[in-house]
C-alpha positions as CSV (number, residue, x, y, z in Angstrom):
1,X,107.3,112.8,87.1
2,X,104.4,110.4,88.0
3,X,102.8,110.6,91.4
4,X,100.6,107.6,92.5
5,X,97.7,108.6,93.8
6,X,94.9,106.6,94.9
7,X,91.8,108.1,95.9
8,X,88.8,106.5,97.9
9,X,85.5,106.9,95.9
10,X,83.2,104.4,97.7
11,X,83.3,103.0,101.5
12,X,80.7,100.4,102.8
13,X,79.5,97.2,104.8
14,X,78.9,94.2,103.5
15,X,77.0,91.9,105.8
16,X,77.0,88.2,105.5
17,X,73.9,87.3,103.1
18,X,72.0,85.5,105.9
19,X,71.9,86.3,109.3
20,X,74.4,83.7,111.7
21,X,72.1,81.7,114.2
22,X,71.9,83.0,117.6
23,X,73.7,80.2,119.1
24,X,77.0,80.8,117.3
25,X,76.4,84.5,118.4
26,X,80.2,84.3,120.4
27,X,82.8,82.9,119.1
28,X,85.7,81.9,121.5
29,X,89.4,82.6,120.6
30,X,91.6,79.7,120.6
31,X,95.1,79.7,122.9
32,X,97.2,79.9,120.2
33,X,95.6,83.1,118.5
34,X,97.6,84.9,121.2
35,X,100.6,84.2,119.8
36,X,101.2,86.4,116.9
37,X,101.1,89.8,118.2
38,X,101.0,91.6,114.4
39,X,97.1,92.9,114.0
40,X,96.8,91.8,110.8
41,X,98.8,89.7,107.8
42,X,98.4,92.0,104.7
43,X,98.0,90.7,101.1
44,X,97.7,92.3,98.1
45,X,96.1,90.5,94.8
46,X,97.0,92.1,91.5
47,X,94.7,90.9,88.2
48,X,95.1,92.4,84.4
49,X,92.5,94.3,83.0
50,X,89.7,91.9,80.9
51,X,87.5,93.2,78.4
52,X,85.0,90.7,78.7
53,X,83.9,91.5,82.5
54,X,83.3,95.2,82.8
55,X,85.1,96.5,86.1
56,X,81.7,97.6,87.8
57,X,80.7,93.8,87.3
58,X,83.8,92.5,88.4
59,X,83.7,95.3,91.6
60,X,80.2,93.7,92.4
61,X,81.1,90.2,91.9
62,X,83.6,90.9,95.3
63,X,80.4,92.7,96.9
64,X,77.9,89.9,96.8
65,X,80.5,87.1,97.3
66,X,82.1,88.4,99.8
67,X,78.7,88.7,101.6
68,X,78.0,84.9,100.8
69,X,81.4,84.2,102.3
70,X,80.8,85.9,105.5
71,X,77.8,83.5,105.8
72,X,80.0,80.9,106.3
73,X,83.0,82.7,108.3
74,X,80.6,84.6,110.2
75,X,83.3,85.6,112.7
76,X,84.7,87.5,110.4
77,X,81.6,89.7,109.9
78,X,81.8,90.3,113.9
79,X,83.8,92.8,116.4
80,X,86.6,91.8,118.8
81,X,85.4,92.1,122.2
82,X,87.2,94.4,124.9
83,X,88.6,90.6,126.8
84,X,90.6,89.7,123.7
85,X,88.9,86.2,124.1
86,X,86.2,86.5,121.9
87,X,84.5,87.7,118.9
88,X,80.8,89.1,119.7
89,X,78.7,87.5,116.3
90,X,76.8,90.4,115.3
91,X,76.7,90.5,111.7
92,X,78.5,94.1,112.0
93,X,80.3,93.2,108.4
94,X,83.2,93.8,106.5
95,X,84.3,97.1,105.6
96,X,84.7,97.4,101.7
97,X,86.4,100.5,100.5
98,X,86.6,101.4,96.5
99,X,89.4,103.6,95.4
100,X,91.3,105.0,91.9
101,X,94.3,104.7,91.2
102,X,95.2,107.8,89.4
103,X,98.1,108.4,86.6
104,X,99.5,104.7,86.8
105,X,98.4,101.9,84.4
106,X,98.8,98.4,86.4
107,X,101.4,97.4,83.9
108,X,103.1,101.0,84.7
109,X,103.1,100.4,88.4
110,X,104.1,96.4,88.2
111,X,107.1,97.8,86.2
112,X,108.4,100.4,88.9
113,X,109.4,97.8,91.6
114,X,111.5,100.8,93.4
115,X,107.9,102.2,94.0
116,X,107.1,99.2,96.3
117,X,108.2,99.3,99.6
118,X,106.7,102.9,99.7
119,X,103.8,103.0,98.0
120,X,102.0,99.2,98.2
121,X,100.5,100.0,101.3
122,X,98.3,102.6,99.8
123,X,96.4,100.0,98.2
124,X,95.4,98.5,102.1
125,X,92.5,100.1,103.9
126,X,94.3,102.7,105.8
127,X,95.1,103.6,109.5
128,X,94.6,100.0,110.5
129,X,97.3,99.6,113.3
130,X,95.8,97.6,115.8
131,X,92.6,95.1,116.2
132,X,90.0,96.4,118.4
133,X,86.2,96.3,119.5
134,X,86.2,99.7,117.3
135,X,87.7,98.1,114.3
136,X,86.3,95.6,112.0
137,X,87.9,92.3,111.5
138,X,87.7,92.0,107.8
139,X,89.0,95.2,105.7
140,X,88.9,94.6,101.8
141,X,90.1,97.2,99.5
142,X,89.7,97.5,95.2
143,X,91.7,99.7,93.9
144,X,90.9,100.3,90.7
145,X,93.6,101.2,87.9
146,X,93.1,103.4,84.7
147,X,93.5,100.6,82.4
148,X,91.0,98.5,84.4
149,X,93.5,96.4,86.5
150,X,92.1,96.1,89.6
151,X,94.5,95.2,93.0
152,X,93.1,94.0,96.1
153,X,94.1,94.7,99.5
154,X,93.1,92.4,102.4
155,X,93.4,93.1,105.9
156,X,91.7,90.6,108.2
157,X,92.4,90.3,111.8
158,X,95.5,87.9,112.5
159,X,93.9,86.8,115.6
160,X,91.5,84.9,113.6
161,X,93.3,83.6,110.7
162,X,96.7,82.4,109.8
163,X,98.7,82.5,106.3
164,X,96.9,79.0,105.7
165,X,93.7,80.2,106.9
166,X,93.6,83.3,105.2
167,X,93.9,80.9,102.1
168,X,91.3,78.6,103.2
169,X,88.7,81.7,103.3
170,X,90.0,83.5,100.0
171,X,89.5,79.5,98.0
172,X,85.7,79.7,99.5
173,X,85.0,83.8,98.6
174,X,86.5,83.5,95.1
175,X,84.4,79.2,94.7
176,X,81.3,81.7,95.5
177,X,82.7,84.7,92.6
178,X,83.3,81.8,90.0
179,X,79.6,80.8,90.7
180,X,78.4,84.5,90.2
181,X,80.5,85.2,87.2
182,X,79.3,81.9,85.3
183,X,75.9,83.3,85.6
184,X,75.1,80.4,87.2
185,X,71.3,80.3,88.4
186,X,71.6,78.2,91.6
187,X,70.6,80.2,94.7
188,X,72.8,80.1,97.6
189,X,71.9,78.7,100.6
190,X,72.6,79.0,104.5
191,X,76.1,76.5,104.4
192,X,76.6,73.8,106.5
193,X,79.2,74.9,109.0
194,X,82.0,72.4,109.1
195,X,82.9,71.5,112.7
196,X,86.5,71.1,112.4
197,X,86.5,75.0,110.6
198,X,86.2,76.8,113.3
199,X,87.8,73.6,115.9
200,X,90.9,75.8,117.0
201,X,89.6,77.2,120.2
202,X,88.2,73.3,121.4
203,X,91.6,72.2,120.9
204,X,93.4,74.8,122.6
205,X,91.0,76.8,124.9
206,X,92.4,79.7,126.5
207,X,90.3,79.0,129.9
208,X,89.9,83.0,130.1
209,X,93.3,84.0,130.8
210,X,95.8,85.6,128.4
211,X,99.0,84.6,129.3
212,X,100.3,83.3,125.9
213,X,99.7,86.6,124.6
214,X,102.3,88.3,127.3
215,X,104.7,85.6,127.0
216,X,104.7,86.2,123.5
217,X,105.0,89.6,123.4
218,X,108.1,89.6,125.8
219,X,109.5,86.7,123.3
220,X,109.2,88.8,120.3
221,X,111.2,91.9,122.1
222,X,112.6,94.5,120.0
223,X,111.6,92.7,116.9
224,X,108.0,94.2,117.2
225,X,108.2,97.8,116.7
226,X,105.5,100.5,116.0
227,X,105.7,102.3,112.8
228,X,108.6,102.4,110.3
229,X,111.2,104.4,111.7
230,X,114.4,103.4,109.7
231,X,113.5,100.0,108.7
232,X,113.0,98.8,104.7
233,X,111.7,95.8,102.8
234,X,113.4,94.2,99.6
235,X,112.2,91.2,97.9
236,X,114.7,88.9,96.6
237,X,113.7,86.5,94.2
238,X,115.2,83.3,94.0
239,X,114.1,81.3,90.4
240,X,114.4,77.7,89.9
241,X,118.2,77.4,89.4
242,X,119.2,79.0,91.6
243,X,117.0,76.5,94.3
244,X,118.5,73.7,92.3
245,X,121.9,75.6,93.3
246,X,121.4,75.9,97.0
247,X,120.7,72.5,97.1
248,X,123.7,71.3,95.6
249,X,125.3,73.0,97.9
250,X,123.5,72.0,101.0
251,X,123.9,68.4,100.5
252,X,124.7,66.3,103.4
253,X,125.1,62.6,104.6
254,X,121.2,62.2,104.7
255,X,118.8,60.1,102.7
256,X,116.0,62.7,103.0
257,X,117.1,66.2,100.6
258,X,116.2,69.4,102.2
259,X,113.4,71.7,101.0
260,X,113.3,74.6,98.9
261,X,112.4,76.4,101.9
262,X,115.0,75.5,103.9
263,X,117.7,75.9,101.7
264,X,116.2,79.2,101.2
265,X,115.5,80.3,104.3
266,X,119.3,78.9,105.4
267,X,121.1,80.8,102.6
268,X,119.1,84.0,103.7
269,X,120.2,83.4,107.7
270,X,123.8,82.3,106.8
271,X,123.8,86.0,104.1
272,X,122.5,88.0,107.1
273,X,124.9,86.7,109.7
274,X,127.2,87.8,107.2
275,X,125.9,90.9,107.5
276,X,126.4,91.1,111.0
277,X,129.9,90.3,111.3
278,X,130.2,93.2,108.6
279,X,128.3,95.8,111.1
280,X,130.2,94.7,114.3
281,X,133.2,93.3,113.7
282,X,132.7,90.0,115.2
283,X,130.0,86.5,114.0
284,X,127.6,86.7,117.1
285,X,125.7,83.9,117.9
286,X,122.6,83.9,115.9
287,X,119.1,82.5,116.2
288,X,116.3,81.8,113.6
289,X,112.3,81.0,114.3
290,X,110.3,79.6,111.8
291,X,106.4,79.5,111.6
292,X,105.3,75.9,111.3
293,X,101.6,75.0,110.5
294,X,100.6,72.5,113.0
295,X,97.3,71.1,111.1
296,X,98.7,68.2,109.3
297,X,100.5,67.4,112.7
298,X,97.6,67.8,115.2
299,X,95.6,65.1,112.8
300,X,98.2,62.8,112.7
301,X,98.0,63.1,117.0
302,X,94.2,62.9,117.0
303,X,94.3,59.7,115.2
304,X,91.1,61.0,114.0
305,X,90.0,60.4,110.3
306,X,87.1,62.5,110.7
307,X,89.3,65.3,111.7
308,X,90.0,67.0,108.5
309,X,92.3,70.0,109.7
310,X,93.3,71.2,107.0
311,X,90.9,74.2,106.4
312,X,90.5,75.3,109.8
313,X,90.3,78.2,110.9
314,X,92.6,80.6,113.5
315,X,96.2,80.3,114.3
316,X,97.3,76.7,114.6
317,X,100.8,77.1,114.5
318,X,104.1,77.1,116.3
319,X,107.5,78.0,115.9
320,X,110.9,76.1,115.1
321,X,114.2,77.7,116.6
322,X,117.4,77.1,115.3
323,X,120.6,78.7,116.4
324,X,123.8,78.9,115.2
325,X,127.3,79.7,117.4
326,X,129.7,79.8,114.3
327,X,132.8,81.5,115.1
328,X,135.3,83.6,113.1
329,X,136.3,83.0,110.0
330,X,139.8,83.3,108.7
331,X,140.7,86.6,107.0
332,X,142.3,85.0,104.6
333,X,139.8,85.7,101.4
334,X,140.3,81.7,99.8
335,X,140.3,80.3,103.6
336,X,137.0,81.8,104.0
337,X,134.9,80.9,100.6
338,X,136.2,77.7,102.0
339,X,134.7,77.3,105.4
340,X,131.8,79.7,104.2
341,X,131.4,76.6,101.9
342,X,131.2,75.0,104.8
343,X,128.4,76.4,106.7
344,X,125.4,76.6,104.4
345,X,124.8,72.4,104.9
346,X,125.3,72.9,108.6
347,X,122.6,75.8,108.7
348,X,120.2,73.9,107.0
349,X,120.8,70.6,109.0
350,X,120.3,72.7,112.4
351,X,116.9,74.3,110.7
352,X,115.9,70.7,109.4
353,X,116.5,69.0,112.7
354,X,114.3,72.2,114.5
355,X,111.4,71.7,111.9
356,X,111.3,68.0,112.6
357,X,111.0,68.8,116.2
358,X,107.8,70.6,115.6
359,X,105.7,66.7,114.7
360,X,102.8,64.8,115.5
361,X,104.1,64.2,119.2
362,X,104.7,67.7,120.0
363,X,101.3,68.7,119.3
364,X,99.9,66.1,121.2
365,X,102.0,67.4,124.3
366,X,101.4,70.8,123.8
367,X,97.3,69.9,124.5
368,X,98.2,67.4,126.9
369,X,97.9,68.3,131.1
370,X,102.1,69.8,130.3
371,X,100.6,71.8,127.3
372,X,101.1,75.0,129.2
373,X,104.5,74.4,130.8
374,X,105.8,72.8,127.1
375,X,105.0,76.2,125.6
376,X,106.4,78.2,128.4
377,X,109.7,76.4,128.2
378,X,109.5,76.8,124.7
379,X,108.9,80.8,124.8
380,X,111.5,81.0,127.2
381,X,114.1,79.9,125.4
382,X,113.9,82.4,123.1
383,X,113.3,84.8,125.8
384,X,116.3,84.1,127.7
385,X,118.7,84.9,124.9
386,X,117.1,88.3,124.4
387,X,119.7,90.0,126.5
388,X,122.1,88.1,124.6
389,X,124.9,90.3,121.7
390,X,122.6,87.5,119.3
391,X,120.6,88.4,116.4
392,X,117.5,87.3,115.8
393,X,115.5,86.5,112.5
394,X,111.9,85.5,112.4
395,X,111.0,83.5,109.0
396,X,107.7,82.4,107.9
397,X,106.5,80.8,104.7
398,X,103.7,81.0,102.7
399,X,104.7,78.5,100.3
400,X,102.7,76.0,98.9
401,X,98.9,77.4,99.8
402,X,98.6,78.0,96.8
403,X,98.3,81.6,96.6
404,X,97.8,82.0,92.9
405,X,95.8,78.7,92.0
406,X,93.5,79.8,94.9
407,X,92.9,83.7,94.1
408,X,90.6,83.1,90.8
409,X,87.4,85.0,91.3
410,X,86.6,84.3,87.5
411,X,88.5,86.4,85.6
412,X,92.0,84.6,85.7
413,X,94.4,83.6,88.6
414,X,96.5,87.1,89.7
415,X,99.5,88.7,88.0
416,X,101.0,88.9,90.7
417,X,100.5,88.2,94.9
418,X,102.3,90.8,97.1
419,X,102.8,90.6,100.5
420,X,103.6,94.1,102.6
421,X,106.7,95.9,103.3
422,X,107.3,97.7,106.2
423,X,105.5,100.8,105.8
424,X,102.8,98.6,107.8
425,X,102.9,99.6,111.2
426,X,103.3,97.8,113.6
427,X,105.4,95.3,112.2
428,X,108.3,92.8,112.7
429,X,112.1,94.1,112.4
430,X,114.2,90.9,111.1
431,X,111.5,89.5,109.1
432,X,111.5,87.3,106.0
433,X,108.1,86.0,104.4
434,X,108.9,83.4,101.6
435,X,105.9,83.1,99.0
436,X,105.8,81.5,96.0
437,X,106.5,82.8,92.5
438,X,103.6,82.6,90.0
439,X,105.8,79.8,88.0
440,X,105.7,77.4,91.8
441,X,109.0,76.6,91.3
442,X,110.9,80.2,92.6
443,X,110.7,81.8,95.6
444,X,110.2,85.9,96.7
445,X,111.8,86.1,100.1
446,X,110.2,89.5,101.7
447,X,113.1,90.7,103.7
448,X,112.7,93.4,106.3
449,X,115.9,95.1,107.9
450,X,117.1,98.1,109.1
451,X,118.7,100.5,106.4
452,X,122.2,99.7,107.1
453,X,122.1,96.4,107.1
454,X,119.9,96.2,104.4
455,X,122.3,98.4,102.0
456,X,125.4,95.3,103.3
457,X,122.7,92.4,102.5
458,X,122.8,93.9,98.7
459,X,126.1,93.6,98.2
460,X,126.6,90.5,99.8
461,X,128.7,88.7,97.2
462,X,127.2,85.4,97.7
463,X,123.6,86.4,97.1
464,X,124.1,88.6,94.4
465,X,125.4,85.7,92.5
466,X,122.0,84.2,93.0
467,X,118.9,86.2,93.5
468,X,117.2,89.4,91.4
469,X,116.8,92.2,94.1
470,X,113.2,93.5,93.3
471,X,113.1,92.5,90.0
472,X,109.8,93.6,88.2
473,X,106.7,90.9,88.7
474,X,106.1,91.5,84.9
475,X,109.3,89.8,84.2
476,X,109.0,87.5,86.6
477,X,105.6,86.4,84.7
């Protein structure tokens, strides 16, 4: 039987291709970086094997644009300093590790989906748990595969970047790998800096205190856990149809039709509280957060045409909280398809009306003079139910960045974008990461859960009937 094995060949710096001026030397944290307590947001890009780029070429390609990228996300090329508040400038770099894959074509491995949640994070830079002034901020690793697939694993500091800015930095790295691969002749140049890419920390300044992180970190409780004692990841792929399905049957009195990522994500919380009444016998109460990107809403508040927030930098975000208090079903099998019928549109309204909460006048308040007593109130809602019998699920989407469309460094978009199972440590218990399919139009819900509930989420009748559990990306292509 075949054994992945992937083997480190090459480890190295790469340092932004011009120096970053002395006056941008410390780079302040913004508030809101403090939030996410998770070190780093994994992502894995696959690409097929080319014939016309030869894999050292392709292998520098990432080298020198990665360095020209730095140049222009220098804080990214720095060290975290001991405070937490800032990033010391100093051109450190990027770590860049090579490796082999042995035994396993990229085809061969794309086709063994069972292999996932236990081996994808060998194709990470390794023993990365925590973001430190000993660690770098950026980690890249190419793994190379016999056949000349290539994978790429990206570890970069959470407290710098978001899903949306993660994407904003991996557009301008593989802009610069287009250039090199054209064989264009045009020499780079020191970039302007945008203003409004790195405007996070004017907008919410910590004023040297940390308190968002601790509130945070009591907020997220138990669902924050080091290492992976007993917990798996599945990915459950919802196509087309099946969307067009859900929102059939979510529809309600409303003019406005919900979002594939609400039905989504409401189908997913209304299967797991399933779940739960499975496990202990009775439907707890039940309460959902979902990652909103605040950027489109902080530049409606500005009332700023000139502030284009769109690809800026750090964590401008928030989170939506829905709960849900739905009692007992009947036993009665036909009585409870019924009111199960029932509760998918109510689900989705409560998660609508929580999204729509999260708008242009909410982030105005939360950088007004109540900024800080807004977010409190908000944490400790969520805090107060922790001692609660109440689950709790934490969603976040990555739809619609673009993943795919965005990841072309000039040979072809990827075959396939993976985020991490739970093998990373530490990590979130309860999770569920929606990302687009390569098609747009589908959806792969990461879902992280403890083993037992997991193994009663597979057989839940309702999703079975529309989702492929791990299906192969290949087919999925």
């Amino acid at each position: 039987m075949k054994v992945l094995q992937v083997e480190v060949f090459s480890e190295e710096k790469i340092k932004p291709s011009f120096p970053t001026p002395s006056h941008l030397r410390t780079f302040k944290l913004s508030l809101l970086d403090q939030l996410i307590p998770a070190p780093y947001a994994p992502i894995i890009l696959f690409y097929d094997p080319i014939t016309t780029i030869a894999t050292t070429k392709r292998l520098d390609v990432l080298k020198a644009s990665l360095s020209e990228a730095l140049t222009e996300f220098y804080p990214l090329a720095g060290k975290l300093k001991d405070d937490e508040l800032s990033v010391e400038c100093n051109d450190e770099g990027a770590a860049f590790i090579e490796a082999r894959v042995k035994s396993f074509s990229l085809h061969e491995f794309l086709s063994r989906p069972e292999l996932f949640d236990s081996l994808l994070n060998q194709f990470l830079p390794g023993n990365i748990t925590h973001t430190s002034s000993s660690n770098f901020i950026t980690n890249i690793q190419a793994n190379v595969f016999k056949c000349g697939g290539i994978a790429i694993g990206l570890c970069i500091s959470h407290k710098l970047l978001d899903g949306a800015a993660l994407c904003t930095f991996l557009k301008s790295w593989t802009a610069i790998g287009r250039r090199l691969v054209s064989g264009s002749s045009e020499k780079a140049a020191p970039p302007r800096i945008s203003p409004n890419l790195f405007a996070a920390a004017s907008l919410f300044p910590t004023n040297g205190d940390l308190w968002l992180r601790d509130s945070s970190l009591h907020m997220w409780g138990s669902l924050f856990i080091k290492g992976k004692e007993s917990s798996v990841t599945k990915r459950f792929v919802f196509d087309a149809m099946a969307i067009a399905t859900l929102k059939l049957n979510a529809r309600m009195v409303r003019k406005k039709p919900p979002t594939r990522v609400e039905v989504v994500s409401a189908f997913l919380w209304q299967c797991c509280m399933a779940v739960s009444k499975e496990k202990h016998g009775v439907q707890r109460p039940s309460l959902l957060t979902h990652i909103v990107n605040l950027r489109s809403k902080l530049r409606t508040a500005m009332d700023d045409s000139n502030s284009n927030l769109e690809h800026s930098t750090g964590n401008l975000l928030w989170m939506a909280v829905a709960r849900s208090y739905i009692g007992d079903v009947d036993d009665d099998e036909e009585e409870e398809e019924q009111q199960q019928n029932l509760v998918l549109p109510g689900l989705v309204s409560e998660l609508s009306n929580a999204l729509s909460k999260i708008d242009a006048d909410f982030a105005k308040e939360i950088r007004g003079k109540q900024g800080k007593s807004l977010m409190i109130d908000s944490l400790e809602g969520i805090m107060n139910s922790d001692g609660l019998d109440l689950d709790y699920y934490g969603f976040s989407s990555w739809c619609k960045f673009g993943w795919y469309e965005s990841a072309d460094f000039g040979w072809g978009k990827p075959a396939w974008v993976s985020s991490i199972g739970s093998n990373s440590a530490p990590h979130f218990m309860n999770l569920i990461i929606l990302v687009d399919t390569k098609s747009g139009d589908g959806i792969e819900a990461w879902v992280t859960l403890d083993q037992r509930q997991m193994a009663l989420l597979e057989g839940n009748s309702n999703l079975q009937k529309l989702v492929s559990v791990d299906p192969s990306p290949l087919i999925l292509n």
